[in-house]
N, CA, C, O and CB atoms as a CASP TS submission, in Angstrom:
PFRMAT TS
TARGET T0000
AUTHOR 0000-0000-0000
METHOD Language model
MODEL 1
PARENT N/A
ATOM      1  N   UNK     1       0.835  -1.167   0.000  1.00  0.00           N
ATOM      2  CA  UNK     1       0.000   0.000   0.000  1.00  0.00           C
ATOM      3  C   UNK     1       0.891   1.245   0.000  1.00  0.00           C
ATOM      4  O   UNK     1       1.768   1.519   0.819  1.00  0.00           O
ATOM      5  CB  UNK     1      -0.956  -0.010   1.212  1.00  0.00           C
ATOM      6  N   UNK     2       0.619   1.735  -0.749  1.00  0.00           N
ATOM      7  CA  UNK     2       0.835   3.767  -0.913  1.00  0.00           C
ATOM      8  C   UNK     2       0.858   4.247   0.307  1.00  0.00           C
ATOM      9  O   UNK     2      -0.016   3.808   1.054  1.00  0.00           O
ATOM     10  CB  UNK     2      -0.545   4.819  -1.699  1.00  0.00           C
ATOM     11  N   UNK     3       1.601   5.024   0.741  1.00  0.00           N
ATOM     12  CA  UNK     3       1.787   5.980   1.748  1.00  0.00           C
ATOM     13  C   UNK     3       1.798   7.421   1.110  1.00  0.00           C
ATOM     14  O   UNK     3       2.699   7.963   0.469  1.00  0.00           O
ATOM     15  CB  UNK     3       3.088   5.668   2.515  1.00  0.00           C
ATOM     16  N   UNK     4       0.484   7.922   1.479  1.00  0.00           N
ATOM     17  CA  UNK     4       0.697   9.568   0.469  1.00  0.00           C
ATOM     18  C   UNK     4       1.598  10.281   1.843  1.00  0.00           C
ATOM     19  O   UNK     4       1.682   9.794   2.970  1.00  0.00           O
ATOM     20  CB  UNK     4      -1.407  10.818  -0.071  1.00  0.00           C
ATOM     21  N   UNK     5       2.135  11.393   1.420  1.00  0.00           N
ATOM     22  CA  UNK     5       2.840  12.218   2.483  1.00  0.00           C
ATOM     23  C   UNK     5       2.263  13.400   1.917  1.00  0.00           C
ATOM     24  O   UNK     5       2.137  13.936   0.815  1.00  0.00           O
ATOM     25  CB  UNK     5       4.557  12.173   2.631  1.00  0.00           C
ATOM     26  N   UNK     6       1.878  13.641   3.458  1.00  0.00           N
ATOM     27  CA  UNK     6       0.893  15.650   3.410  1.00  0.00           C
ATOM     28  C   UNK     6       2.384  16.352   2.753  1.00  0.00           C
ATOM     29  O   UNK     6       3.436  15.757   2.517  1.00  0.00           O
ATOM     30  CB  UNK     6       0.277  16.831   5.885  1.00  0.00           C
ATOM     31  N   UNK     7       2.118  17.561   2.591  1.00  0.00           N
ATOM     32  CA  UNK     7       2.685  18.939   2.175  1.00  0.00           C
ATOM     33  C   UNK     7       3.194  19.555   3.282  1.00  0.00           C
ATOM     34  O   UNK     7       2.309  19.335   4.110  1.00  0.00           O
ATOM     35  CB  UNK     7       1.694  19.877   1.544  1.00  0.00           C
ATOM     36  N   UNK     8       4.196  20.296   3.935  1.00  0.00           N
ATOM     37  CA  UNK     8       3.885  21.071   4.809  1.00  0.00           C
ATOM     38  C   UNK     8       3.449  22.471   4.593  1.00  0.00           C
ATOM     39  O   UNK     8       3.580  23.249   3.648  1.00  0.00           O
ATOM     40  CB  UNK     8       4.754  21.016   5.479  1.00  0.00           C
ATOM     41  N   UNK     9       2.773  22.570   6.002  1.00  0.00           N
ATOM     42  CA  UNK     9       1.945  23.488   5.685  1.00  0.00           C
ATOM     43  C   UNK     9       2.220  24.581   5.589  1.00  0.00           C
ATOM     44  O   UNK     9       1.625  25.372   4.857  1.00  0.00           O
ATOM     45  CB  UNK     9       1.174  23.515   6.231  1.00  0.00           C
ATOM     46  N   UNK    10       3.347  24.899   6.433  1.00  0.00           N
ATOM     47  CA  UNK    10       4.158  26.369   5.852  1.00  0.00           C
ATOM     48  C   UNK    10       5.720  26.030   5.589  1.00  0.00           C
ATOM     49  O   UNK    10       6.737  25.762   6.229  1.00  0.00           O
ATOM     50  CB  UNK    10       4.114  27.791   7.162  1.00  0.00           C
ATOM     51  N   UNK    11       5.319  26.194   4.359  1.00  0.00           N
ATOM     52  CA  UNK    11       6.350  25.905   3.018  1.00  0.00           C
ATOM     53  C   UNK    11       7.274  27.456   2.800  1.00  0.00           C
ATOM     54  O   UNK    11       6.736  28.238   2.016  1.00  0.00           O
ATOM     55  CB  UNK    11       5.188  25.491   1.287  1.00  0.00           C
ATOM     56  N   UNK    12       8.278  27.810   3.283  1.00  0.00           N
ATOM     57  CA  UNK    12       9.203  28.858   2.980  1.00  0.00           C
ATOM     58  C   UNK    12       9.867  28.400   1.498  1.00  0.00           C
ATOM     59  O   UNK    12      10.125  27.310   0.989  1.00  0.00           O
ATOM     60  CB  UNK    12      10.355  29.020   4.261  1.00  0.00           C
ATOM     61  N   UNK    13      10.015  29.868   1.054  1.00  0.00           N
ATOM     62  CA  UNK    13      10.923  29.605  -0.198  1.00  0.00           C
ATOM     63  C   UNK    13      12.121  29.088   0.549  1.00  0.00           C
ATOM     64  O   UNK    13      12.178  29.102   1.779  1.00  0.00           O
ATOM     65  CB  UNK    13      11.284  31.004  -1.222  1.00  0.00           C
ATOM     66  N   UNK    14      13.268  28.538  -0.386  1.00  0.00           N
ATOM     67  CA  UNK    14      14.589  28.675   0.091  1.00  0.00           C
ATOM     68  C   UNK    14      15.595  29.235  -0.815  1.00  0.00           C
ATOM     69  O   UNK    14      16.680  28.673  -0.960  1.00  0.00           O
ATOM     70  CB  UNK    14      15.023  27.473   0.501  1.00  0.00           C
ATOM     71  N   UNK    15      15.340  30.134  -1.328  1.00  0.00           N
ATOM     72  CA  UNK    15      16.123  30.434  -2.157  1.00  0.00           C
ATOM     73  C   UNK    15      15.835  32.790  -2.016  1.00  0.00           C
ATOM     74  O   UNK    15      14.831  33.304  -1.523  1.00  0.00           O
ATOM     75  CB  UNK    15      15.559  29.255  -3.829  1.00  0.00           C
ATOM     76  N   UNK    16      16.527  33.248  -2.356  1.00  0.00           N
ATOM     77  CA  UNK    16      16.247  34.598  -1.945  1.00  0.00           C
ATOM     78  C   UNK    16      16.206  35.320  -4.098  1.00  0.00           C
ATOM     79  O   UNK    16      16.691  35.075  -5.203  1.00  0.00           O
ATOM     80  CB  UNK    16      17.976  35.335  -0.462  1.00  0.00           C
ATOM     81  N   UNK    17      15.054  36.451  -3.241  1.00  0.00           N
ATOM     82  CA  UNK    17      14.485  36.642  -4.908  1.00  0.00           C
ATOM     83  C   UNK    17      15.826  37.070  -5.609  1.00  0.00           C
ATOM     84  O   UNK    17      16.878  37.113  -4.972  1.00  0.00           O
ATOM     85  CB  UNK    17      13.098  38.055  -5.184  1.00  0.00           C
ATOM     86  N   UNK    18      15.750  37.384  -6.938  1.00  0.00           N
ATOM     87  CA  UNK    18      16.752  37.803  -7.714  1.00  0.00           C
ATOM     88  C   UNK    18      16.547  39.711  -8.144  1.00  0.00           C
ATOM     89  O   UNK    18      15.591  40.262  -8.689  1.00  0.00           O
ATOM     90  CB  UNK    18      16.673  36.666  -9.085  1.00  0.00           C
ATOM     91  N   UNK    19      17.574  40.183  -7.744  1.00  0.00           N
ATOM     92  CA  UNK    19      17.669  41.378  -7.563  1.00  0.00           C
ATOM     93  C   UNK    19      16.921  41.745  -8.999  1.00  0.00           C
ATOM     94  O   UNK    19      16.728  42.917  -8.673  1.00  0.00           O
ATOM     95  CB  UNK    19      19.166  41.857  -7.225  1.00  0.00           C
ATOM     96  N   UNK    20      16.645  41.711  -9.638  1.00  0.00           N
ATOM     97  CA  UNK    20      15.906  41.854 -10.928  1.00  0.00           C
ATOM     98  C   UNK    20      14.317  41.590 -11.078  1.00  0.00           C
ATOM     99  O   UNK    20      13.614  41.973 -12.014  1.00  0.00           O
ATOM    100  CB  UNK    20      16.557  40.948 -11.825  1.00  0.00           C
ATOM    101  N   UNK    21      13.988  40.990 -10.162  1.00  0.00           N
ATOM    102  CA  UNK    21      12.400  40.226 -10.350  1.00  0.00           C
ATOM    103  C   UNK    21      11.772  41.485  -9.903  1.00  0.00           C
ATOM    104  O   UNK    21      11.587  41.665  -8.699  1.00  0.00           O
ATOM    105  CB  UNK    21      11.900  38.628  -9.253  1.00  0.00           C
ATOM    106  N   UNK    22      11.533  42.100 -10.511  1.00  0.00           N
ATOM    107  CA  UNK    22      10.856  43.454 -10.707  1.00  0.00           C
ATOM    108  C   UNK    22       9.777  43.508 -12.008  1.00  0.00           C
ATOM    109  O   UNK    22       9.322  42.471 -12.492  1.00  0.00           O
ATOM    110  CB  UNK    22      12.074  44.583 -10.945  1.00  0.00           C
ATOM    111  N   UNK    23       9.464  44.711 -12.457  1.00  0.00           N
ATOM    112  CA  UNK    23       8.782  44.827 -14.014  1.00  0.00           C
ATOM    113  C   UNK    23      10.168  44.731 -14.340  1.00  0.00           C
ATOM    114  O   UNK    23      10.726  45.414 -13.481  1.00  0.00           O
ATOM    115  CB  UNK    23       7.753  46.332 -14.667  1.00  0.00           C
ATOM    116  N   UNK    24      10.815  44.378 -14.915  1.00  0.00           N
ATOM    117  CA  UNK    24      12.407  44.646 -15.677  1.00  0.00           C
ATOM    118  C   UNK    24      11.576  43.352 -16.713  1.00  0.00           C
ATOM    119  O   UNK    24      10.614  42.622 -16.476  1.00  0.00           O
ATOM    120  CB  UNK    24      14.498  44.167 -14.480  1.00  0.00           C
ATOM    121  N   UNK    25      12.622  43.532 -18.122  1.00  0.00           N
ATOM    122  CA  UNK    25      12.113  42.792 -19.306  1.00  0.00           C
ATOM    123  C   UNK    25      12.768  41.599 -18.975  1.00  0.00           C
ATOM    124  O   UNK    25      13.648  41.376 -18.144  1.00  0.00           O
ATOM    125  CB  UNK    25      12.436  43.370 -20.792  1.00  0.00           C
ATOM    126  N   UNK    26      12.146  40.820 -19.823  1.00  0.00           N
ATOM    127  CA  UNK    26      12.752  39.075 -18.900  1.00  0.00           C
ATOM    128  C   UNK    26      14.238  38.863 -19.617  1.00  0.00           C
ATOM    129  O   UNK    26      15.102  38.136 -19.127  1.00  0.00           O
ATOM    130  CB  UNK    26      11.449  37.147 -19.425  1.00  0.00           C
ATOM    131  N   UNK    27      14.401  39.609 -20.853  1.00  0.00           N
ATOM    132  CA  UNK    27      15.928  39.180 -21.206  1.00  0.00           C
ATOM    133  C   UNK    27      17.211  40.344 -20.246  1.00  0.00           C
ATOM    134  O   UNK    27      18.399  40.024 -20.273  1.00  0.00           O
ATOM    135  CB  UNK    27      16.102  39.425 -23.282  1.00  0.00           C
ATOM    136  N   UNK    28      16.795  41.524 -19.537  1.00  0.00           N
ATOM    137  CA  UNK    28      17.487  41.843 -18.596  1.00  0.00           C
ATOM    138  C   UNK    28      17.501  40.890 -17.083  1.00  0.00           C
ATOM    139  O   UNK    28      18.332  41.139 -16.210  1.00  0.00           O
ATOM    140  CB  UNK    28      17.069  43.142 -18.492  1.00  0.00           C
ATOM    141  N   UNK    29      16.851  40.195 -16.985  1.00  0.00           N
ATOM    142  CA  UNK    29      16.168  39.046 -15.713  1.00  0.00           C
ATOM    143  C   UNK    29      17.029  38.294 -16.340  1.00  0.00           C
ATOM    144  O   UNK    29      17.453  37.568 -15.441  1.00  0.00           O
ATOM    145  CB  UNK    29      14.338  38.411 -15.528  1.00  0.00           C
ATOM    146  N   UNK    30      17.724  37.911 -17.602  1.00  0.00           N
ATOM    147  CA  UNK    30      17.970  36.903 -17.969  1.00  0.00           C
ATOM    148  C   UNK    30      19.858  36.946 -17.929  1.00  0.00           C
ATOM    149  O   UNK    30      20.560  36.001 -17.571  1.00  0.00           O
ATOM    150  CB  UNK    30      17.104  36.716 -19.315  1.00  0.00           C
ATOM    151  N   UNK    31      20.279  38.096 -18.326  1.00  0.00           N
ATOM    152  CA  UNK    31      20.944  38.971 -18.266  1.00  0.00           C
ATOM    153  C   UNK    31      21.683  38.896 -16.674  1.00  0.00           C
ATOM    154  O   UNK    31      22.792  38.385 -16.520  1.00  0.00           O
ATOM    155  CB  UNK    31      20.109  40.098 -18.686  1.00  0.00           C
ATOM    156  N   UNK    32      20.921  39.461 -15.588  1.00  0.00           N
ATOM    157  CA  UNK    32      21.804  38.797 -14.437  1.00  0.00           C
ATOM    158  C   UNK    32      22.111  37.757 -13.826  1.00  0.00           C
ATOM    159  O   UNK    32      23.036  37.525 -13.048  1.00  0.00           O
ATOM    160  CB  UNK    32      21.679  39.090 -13.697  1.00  0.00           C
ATOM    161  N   UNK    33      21.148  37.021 -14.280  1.00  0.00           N
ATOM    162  CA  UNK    33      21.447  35.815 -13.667  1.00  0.00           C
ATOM    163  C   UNK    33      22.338  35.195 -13.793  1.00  0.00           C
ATOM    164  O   UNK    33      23.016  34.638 -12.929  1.00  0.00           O
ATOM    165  CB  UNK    33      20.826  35.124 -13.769  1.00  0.00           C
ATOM    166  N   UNK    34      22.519  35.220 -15.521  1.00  0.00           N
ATOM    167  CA  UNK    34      23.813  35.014 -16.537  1.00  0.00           C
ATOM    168  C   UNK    34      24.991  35.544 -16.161  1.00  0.00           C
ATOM    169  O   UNK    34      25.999  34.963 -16.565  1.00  0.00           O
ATOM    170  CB  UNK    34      23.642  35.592 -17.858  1.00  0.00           C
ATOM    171  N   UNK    35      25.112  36.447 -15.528  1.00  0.00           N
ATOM    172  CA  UNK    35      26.344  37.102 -15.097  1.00  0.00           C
ATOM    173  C   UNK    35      27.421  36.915 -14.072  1.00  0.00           C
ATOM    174  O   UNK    35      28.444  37.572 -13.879  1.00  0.00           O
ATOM    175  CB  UNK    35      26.023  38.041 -14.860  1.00  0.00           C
ATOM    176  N   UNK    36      26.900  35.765 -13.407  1.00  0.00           N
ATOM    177  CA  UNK    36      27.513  34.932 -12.649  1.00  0.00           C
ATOM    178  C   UNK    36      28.047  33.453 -12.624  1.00  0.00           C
ATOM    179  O   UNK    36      28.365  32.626 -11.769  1.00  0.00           O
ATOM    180  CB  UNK    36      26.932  35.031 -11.961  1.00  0.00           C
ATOM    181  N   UNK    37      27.972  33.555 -14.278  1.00  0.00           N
ATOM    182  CA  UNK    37      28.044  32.156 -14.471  1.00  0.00           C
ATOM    183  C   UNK    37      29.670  31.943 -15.181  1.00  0.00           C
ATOM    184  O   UNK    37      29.678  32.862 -16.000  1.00  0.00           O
ATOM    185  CB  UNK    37      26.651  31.629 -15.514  1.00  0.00           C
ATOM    186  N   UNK    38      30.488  31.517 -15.255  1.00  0.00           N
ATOM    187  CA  UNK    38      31.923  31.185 -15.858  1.00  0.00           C
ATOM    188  C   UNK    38      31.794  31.534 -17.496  1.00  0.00           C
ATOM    189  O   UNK    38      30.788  31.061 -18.024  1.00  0.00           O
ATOM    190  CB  UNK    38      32.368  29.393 -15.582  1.00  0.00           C
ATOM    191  N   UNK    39      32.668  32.284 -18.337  1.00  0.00           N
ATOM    192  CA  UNK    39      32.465  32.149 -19.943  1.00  0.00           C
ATOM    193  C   UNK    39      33.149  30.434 -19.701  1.00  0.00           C
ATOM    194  O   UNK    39      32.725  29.616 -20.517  1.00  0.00           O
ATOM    195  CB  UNK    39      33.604  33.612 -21.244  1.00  0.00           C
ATOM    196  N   UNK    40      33.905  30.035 -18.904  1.00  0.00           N
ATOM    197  CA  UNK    40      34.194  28.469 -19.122  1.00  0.00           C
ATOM    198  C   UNK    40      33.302  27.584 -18.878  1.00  0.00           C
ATOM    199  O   UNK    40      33.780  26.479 -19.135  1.00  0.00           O
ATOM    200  CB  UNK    40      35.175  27.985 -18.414  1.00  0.00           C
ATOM    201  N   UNK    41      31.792  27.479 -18.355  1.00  0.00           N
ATOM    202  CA  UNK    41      31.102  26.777 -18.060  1.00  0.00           C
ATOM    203  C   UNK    41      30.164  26.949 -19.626  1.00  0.00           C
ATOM    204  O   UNK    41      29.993  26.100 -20.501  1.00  0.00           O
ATOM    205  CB  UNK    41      30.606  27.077 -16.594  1.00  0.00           C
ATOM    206  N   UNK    42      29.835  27.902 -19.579  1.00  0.00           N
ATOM    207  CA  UNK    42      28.836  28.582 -20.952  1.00  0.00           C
ATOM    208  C   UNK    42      29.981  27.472 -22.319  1.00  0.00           C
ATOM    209  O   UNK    42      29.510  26.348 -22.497  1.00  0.00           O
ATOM    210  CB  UNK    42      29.080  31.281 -21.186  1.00  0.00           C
ATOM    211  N   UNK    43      30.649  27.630 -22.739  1.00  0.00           N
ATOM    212  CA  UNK    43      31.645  26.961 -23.614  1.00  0.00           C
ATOM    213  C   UNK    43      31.409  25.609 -23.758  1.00  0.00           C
ATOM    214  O   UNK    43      31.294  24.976 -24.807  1.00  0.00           O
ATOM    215  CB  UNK    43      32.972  27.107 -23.157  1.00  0.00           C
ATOM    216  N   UNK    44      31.339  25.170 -22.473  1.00  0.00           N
ATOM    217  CA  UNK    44      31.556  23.507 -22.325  1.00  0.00           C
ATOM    218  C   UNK    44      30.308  22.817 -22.196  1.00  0.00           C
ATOM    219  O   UNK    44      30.202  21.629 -21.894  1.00  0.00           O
ATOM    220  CB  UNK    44      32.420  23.059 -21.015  1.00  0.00           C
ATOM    221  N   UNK    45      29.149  23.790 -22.489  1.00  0.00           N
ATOM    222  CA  UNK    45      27.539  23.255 -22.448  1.00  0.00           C
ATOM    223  C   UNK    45      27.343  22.164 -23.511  1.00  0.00           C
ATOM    224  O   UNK    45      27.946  22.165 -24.585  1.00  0.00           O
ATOM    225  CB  UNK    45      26.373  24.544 -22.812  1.00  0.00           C
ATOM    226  N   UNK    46      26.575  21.361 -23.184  1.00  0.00           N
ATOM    227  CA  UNK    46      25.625  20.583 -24.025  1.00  0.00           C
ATOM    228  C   UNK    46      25.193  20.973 -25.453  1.00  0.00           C
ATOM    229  O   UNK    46      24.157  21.589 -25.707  1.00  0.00           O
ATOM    230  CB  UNK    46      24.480  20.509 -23.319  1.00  0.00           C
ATOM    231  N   UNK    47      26.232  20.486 -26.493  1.00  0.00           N
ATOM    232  CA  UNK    47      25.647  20.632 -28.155  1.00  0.00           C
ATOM    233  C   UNK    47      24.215  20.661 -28.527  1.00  0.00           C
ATOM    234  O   UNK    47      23.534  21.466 -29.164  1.00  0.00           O
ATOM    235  CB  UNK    47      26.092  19.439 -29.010  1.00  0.00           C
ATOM    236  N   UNK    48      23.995  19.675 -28.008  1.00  0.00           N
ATOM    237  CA  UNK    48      22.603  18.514 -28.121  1.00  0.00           C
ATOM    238  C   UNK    48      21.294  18.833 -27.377  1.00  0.00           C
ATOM    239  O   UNK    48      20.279  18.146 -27.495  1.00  0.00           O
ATOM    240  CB  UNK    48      23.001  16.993 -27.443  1.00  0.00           C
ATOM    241  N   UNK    49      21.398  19.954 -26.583  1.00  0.00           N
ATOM    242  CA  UNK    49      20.570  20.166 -25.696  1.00  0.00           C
ATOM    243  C   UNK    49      19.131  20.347 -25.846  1.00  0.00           C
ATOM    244  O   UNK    49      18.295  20.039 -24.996  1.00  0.00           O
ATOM    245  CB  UNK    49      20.991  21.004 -25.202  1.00  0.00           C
ATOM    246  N   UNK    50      18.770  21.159 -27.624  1.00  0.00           N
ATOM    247  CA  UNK    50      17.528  21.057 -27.923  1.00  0.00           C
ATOM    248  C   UNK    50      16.869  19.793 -28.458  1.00  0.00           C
ATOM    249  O   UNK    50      15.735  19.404 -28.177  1.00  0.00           O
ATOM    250  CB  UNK    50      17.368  21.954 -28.679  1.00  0.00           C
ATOM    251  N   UNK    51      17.451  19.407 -28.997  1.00  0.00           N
ATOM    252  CA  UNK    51      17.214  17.235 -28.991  1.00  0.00           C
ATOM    253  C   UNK    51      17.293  16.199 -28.186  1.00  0.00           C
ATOM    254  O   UNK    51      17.035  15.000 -28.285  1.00  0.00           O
ATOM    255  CB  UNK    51      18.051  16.449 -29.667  1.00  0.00           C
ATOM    256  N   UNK    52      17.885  17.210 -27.002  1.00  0.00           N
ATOM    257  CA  UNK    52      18.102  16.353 -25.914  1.00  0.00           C
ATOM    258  C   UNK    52      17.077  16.595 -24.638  1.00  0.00           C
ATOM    259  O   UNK    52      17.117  15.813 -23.688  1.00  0.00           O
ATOM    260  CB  UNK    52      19.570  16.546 -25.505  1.00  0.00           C
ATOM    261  N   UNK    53      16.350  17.476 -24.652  1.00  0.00           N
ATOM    262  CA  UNK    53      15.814  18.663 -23.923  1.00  0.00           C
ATOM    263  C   UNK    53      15.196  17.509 -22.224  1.00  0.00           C
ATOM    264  O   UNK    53      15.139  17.983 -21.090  1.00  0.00           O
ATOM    265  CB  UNK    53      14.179  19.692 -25.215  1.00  0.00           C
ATOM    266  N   UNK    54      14.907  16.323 -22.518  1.00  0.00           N
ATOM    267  CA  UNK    54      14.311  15.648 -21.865  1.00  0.00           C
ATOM    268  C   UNK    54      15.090  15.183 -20.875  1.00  0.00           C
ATOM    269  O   UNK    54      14.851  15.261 -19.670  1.00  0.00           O
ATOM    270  CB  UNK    54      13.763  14.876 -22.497  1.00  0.00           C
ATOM    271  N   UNK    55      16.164  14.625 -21.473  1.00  0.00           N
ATOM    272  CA  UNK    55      17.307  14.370 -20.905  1.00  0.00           C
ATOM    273  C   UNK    55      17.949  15.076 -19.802  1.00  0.00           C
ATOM    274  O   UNK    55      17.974  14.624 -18.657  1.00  0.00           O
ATOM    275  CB  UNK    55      18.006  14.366 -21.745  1.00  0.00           C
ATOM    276  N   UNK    56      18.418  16.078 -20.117  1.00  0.00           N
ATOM    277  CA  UNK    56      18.959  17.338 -19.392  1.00  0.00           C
ATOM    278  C   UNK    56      17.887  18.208 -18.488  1.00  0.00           C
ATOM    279  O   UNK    56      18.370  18.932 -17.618  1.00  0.00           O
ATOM    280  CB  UNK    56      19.550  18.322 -20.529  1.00  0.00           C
ATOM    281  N   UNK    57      17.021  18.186 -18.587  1.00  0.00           N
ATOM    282  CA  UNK    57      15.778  18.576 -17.642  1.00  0.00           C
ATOM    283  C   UNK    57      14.890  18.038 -16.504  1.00  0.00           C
ATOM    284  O   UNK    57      14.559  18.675 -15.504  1.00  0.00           O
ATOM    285  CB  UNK    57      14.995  18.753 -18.313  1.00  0.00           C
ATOM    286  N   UNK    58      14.486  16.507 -16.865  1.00  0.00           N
ATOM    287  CA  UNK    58      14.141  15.316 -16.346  1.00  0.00           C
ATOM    288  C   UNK    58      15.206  13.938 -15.837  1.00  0.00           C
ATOM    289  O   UNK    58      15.248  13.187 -14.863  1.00  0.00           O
ATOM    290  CB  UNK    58      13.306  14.961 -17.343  1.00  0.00           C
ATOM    291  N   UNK    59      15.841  14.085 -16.861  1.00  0.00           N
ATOM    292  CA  UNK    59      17.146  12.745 -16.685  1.00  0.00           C
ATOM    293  C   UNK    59      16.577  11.550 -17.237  1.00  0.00           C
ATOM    294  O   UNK    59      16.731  10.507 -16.601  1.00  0.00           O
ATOM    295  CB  UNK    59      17.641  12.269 -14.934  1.00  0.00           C
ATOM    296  N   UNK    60      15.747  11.530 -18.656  1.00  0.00           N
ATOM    297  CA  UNK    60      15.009  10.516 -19.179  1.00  0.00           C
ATOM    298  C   UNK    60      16.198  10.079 -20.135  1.00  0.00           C
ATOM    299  O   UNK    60      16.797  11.002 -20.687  1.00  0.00           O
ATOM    300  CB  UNK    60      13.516  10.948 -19.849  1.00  0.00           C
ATOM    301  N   UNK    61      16.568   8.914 -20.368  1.00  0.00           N
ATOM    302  CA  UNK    61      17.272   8.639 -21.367  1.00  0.00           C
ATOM    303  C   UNK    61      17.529   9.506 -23.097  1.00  0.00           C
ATOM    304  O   UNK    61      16.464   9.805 -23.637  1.00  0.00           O
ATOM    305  CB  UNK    61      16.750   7.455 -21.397  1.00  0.00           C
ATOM    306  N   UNK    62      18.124   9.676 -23.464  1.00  0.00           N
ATOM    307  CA  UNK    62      18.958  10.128 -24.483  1.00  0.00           C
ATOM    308  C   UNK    62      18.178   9.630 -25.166  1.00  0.00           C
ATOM    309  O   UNK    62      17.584   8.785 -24.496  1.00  0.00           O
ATOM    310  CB  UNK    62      20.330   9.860 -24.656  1.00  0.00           C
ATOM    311  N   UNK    63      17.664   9.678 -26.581  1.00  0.00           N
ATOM    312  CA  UNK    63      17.149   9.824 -27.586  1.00  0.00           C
ATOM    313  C   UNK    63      18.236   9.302 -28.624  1.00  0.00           C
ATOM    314  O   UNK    63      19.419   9.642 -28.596  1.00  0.00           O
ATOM    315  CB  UNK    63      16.662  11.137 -27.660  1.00  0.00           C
ATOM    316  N   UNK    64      17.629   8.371 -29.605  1.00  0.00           N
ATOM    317  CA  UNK    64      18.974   8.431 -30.706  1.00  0.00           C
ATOM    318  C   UNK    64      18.244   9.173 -31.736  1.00  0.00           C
ATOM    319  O   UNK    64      17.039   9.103 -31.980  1.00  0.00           O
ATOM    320  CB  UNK    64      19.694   6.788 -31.382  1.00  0.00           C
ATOM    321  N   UNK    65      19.312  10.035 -32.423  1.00  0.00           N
ATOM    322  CA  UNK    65      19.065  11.188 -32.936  1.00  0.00           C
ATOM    323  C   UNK    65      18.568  10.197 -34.488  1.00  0.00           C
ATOM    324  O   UNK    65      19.062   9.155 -34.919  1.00  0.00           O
ATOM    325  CB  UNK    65      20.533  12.454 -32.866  1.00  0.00           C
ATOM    326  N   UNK    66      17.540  10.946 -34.973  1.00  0.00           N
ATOM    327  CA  UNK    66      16.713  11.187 -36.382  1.00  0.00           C
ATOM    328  C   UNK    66      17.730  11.191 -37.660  1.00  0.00           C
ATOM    329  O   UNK    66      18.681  11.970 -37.722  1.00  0.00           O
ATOM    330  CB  UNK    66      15.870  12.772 -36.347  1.00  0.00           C
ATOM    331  N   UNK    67      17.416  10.214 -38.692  1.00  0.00           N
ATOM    332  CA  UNK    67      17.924  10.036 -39.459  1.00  0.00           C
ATOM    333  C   UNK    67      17.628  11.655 -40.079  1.00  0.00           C
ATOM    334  O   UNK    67      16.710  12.153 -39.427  1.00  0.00           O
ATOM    335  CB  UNK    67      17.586   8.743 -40.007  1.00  0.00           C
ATOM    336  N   UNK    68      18.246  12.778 -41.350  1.00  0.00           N
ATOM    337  CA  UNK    68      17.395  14.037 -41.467  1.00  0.00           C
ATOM    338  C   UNK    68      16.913  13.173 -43.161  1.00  0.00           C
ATOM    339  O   UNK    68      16.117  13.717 -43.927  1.00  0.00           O
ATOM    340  CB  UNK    68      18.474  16.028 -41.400  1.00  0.00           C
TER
END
């Protein structure tokens, strides 16, 4: 048998807002967040990532890519 588990009931964020989450346009929102990130990490990203999208988001197995 299933064991459901309640929610708690007061649920805090854990994470603190982003100095940007204002009216600001979402590619300036997008913009800082980005700005803390390595140009060496950005470089070494995932080729495959829009064919892969499942993968890298969920952790569902890899896809073999489409004959074109």
């Amino acid at each position: 048998m299933t064991k459901l588990i309640e929610p708690e009931k007061d649920v805090r964020r854990r994470h603190e807002p982003c100095a940007a989450a204002d009216d600001s346009p979402i590619w300036e929102v997008i913009d800082e967040i980005m700005r803390g990130v390595p140009e060496e990490v950005l470089r070494h990203g995932p080729t495959d990532g829009a064919e892969q999208h499942d993968h890298y988001l969920y952790g569902a197995p890899k896809r073999t890519p489409q004959a074109s």
